[in-house]
N, C-alpha and C positions, 0 to 999 in steps of 0.2 A: 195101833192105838185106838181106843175108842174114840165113835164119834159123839158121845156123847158130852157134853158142852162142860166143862170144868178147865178150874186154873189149872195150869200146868210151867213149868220152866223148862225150852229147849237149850240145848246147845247145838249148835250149829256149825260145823267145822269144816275150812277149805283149805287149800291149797295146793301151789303148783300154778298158779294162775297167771304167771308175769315171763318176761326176757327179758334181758338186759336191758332194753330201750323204751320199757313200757312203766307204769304206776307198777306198785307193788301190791300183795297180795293182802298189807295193812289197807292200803286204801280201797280195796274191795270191799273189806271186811268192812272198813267203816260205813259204807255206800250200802251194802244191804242192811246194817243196823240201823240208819237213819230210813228205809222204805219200811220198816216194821211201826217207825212211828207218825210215818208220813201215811201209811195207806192202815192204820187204827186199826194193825192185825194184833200189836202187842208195845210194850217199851221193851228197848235194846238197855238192858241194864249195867253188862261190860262186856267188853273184849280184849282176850288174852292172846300173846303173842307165846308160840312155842318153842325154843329152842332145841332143834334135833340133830343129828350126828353127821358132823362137816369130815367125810371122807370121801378120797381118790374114788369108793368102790361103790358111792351113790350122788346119782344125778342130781344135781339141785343148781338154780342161777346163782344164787349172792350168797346167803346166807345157812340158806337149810333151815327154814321157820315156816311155820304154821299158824293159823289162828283160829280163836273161837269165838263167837258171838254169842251170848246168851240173853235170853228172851223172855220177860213174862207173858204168858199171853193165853188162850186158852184151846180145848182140844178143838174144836170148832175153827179154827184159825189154821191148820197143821195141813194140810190141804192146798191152801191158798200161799200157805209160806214156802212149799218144799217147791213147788211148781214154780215162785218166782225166783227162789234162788237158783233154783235147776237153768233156768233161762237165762237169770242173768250170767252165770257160769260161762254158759255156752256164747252167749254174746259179746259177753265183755273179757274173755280173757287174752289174754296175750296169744298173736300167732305162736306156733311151735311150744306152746306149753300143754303139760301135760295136766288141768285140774283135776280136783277130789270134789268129793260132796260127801257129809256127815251129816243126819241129822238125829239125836237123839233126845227121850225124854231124862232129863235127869236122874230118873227112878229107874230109868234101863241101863244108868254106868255099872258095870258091875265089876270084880275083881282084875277078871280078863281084860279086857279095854280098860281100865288102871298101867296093868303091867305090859302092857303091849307099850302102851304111851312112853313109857321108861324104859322099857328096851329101845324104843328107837331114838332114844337120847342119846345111847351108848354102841349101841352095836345093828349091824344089818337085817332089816327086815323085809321080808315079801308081802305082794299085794295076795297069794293066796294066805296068806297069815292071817291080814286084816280081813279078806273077805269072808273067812271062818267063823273069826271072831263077833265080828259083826251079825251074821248069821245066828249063830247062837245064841246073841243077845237081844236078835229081832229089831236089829238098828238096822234104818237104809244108810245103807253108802255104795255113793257110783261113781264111776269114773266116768267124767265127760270131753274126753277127748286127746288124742296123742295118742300116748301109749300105758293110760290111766293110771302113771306109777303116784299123781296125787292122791288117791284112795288112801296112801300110808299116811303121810301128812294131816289127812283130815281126821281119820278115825284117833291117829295118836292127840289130834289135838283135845278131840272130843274128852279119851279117856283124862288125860293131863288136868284139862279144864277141870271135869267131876273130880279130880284127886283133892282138889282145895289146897294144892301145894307147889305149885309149879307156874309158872307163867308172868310174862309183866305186861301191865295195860298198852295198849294201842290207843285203847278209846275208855274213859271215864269221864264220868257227869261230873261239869265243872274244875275239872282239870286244866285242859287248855285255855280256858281263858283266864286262868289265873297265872299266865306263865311270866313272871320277870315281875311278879308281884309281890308285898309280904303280906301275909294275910294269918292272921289269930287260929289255934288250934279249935277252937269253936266255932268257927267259921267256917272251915273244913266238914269236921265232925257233922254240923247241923243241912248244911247248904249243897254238899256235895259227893261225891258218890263214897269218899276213901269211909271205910269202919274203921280202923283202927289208925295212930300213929306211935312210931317207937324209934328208938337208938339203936343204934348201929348195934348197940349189946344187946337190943331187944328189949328194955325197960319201955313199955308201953306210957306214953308220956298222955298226964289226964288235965294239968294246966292247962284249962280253956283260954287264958289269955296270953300264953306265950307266941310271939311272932314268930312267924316263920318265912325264911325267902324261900320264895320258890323257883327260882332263877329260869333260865332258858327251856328247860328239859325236866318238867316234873312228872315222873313216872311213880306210879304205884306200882306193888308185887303182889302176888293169891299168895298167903299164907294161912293154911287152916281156914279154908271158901269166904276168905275176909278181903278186899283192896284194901292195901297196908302201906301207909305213905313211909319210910324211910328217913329218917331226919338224922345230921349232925351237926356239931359244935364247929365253926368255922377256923380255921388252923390263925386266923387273923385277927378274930376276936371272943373270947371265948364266951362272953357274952350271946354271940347270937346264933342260931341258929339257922340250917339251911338243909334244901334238901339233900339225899346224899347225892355221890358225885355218879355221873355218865360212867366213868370206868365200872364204881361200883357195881352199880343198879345192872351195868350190861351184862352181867351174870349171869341174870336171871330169863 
């Protein structure tokens, strides 16, 4: 990257960081997005959770997910950012885990790291896979410790994130604190991170003064590089609206 000092947006992708008995590799991700705007390197603007391929013939604790954190910030900052994630990596993962480290510029997602991300949704990939991939695209990714099989995890997350198709929030501005709340479609829109909201069919809903509950568990999805809140018709009253359900959303 160069050093010379303009906006740029990273993503930032780890994983592999937890055991069974430690925080999860969500609350990592959270923890280096809020040092990006505690130490005035950039705003953490989202963070996306990856879903990748739950099979007998790859290692993974719980779930087999990935995350990305993405960054406004500038190139002058990229230096200072790769160095404390690198660290915190090392310090804060769980014993016996194996992390990744991704960090790229948005403008270096390229086809390859797309469809790498999406193979390993589906089927078995190696870390010389991503480490090619990578290479080729001029992205760092390293493995920090174990037997670095998080390299795969990070870099798919990386690509996934740049897809603008794939992934559901971990972390969105003004999300959590609106949890078990009802709060107006304009109120959203204006005050917090979601762009877009729609129905279950996808009809993009523009009624700024429709309520909405947000119940326990409101999650956003990347659809088309948008946070897209999910809303339906309540089976109880059809008058109101809610977000959609856990089962659903955990799809994504």
């Amino acid at each position: 990257m160069s050093l010379q000092k303009r906006p740029i947006h990273l993503l930032i992708g780890i994983d592999d960081t937890d055991n069974l008995d430690s925080r999860g590799t969500g609350y990592h991700a959270r923890s280096i997005g809020a040092a990006m705007d505690e130490n005035n390197w950039g705003e953490c603007n989202v963070i996306t959770r990856h879903q990748l391929l739950v099979s007998p013939h790859v290692p993974f604790t719980s779930h087999n997910s990935a995350a990305c954190i993405t960054v406004a910030t500038s190139s002058d900052h990229v230096d200072d950012i790769s160095s404390f994630c690198r660290d915190y990596l090392i310090n804060e993962s769980a014993e016996g885990s194996d992390p990744g480290l991704c960090i790229a510029d948005t403008s270096q997602v390229n086809h390859a790291m797309i469809q790498f991300g999406f193979l390993a949704k589906h089927q078995v990939v190696t870390q010389d896979d991503a480490h090619d991939i990578a290479k080729q695209a001029c992205v760092s990714l390293q493995g920090l410790g174990g037997d670095f099989q998080g390299v795969i995890g990070a870099l798919a997350s990386v690509g996934l994130n740049g897809s603008g198709s794939d992934g559901r929030m971990l972390w969105l501005k003004g999300m959590r604190e609106r949890a078990e709340q009802s709060v107006s479609v304009g109120e959203l829109l204006n005050d917090s991170g979601i762009d877009v909201i729609q129905s279950l069919e996808g009809q993009v809903i523009s009624n700024q003064d429709l309520i909405i509950a947000m119940g326990a568990w409101p999650r956003a999805i990347w659809i088309g590089g948008k946070a897209t809140l999910i809303i339906e018709q309540s089976t109880e009253n059809a008058d109101v609206w809610q977000v959609a359900r856990k089962e659903y959303l955990r799809q994504f």
